[in-house]
C-alpha positions as a printed Julia matrix, in Angstrom:
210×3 Matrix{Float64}:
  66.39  103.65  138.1
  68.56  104.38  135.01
  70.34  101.36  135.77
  67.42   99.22  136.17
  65.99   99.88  133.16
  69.45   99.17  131.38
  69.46   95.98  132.6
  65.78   95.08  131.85
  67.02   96.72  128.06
  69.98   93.66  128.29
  67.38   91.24  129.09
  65.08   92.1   126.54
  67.34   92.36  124.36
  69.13   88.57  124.99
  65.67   87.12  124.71
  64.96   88.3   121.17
  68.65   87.08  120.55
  67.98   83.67  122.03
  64.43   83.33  119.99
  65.86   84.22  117.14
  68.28   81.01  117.14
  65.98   78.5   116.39
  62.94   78.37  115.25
  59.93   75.84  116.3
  57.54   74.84  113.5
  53.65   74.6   114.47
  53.96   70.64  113.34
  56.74   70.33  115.54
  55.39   72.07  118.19
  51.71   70.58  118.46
  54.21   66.9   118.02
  56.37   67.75  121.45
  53.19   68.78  123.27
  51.64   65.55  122.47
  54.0    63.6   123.48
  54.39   65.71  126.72
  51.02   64.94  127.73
  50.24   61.67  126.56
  53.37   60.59  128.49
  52.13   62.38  131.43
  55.65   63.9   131.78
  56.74   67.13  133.86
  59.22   68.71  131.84
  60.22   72.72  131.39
  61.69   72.24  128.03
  63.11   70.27  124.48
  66.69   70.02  124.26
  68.27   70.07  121.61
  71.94   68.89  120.45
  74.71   68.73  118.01
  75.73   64.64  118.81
  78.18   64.29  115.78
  78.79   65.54  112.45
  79.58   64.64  108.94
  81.97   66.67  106.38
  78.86   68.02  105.12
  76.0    67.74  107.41
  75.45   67.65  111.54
  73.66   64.96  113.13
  71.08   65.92  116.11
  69.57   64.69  119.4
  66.68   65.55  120.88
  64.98   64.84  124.26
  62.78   66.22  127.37
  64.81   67.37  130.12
  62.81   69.0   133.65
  65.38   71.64  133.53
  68.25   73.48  131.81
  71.61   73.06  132.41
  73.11   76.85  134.02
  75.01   77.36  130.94
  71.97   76.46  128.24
  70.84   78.9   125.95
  66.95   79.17  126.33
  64.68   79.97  123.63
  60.79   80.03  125.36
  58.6    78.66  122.81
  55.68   80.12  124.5
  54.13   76.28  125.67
  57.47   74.86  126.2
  61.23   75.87  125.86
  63.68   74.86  124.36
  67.31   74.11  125.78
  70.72   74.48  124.02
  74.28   73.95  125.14
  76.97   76.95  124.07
  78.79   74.68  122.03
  75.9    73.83  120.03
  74.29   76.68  119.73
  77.17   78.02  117.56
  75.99   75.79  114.59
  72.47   76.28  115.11
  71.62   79.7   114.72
  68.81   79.96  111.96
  67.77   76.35  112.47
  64.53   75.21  111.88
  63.02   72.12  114.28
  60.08   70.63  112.18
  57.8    67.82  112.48
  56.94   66.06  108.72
  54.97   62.53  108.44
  54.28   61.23  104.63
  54.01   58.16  103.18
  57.63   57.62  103.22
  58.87   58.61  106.62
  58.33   60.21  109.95
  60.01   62.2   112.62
  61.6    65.39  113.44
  63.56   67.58  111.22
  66.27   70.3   111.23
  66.63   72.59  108.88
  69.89   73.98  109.82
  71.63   76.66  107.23
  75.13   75.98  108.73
  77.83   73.85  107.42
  80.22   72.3   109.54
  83.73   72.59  108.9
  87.18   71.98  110.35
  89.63   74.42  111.15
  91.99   72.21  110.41
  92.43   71.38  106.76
  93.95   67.72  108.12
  91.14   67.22  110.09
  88.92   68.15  107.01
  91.07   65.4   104.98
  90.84   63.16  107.6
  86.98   63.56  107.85
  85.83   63.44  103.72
  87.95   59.91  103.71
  85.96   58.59  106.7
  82.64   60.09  104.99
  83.34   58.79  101.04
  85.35   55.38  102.01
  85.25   54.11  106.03
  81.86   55.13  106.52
  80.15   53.55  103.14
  82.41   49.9   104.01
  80.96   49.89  107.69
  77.54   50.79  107.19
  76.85   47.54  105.46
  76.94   46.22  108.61
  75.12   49.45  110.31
  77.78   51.13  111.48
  78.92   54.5   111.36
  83.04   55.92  112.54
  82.7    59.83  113.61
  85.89   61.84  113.86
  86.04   63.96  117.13
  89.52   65.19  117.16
  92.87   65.11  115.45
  96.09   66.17  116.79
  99.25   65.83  115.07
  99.95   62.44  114.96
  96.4    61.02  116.69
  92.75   60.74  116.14
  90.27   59.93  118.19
  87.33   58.43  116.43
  83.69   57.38  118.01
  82.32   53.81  116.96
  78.28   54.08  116.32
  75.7    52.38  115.17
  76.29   48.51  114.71
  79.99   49.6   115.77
  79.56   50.29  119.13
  79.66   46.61  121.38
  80.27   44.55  118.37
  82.73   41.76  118.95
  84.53   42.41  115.86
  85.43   46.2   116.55
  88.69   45.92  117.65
  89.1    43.93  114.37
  87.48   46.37  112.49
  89.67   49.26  113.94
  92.85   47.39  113.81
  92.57   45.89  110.06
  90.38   48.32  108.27
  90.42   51.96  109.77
  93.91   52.56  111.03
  95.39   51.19  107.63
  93.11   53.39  105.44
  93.48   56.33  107.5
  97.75   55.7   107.64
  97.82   54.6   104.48
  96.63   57.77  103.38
  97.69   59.86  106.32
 101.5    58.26  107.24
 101.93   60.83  109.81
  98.88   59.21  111.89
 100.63   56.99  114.46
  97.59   56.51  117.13
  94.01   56.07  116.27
  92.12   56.34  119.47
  88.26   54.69  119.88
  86.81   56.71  122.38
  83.88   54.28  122.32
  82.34   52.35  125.38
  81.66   49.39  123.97
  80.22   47.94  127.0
  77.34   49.58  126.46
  76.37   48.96  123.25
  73.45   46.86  122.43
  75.33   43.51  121.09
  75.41   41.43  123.7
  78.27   39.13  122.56
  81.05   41.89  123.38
  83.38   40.83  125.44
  86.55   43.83  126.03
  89.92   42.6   124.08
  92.81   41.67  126.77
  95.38   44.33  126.05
């Protein structure tokens, strides 16, 4: 019995843990039910995601999944839950998910009290270059370069936004990334796009021979 109620103690206890991550806003809330029902779905919960980060900010996805993945962290919103992966529930703890509509824009929000930062001061480097000088050149053309990794002497990089499937991003890579990043960075032999073009939305792509 003792060892029962220890373990309903543990549960308890995880749950308050888990709802105390991240935090659903009424707005938000009465937003995702909405859309549940008028799209007639059957889902069990809102996932949400750290997709890619900045040197000073994260950047988020969102979406209705049926079920949680057996790792997920689960924090039950009472009408709905909502599902996070380990990994990203390291940067969200404290997080707000809010709903705001104005004159000027609409849509989800997170108000997220962590910072990201790399372990690496390199990789830090690395990352306020591609945020004050790669990523301001390329989103003239609605693009956006995140940094995913950096090893010694390698990268690897993910091409977004106008980026990913354009025709011109091997060019873009080859002429204007890697000789930024080296010029500043000499040590930085390979600069790896992790990218698959092939599925990005411009429809002229065609994959460079070689």
């Amino acid at each position: 019995m003792r060892n029962l109620l220890n373990k309903l103690k543990s549960k308890q206890s995880q749950t308050e843990q888990d709802s105390a991550l991240l935090t659903v806003t009424e707005a938000a809330t009465q937003k995702i039910q909405s859309v549940i029902e008028d799209q007639g779905l059957e889902v069990e919960g809102l996932r949400v995601s750290i997709s890619g980060r900045s040197a000073s900010a994260f950047e988020y996805g969102l979406g209705l999944e049926v079920e949680p993945e057996p790792d997920d962290v689960v924090v039950d919103c009472g009408e709905f839950k909502v599902f996070i992966d380990p990994e990203s529930a390291e940067n969200l703890k404290g997080a707000t998910v809010d709903y705001v509509e104005d004159l000027n824009s609409s849509g989800f929000k997170i108000d997220n009290p962590n910072a990201p930062t790399w372990d690496n001061p390199k990789a830090q480097a690395i990352q306020q270059l591609i945020d004050e000088r790669i990523n301001p050149a390329v989103a003239a053309h609605g693009g956006q370069i995140d940094l995913l990794d950096v090893t010694d002497d390698s990268i690897y990089i993910h091409m977004g936004g106008g980026c990913q499937g354009c025709g011109m991003a091997n060019a873009t890579l080859k002429h204007g990334i890697e000789g930024m990043i080296q010029e500043h960075f000499p040590e930085i032999t390979n600069i790896i796009d992790t990218t698959d073009h092939a599925a990005g939305a411009n429809p002229y792509y065609q994959p460079s021979k070689g």
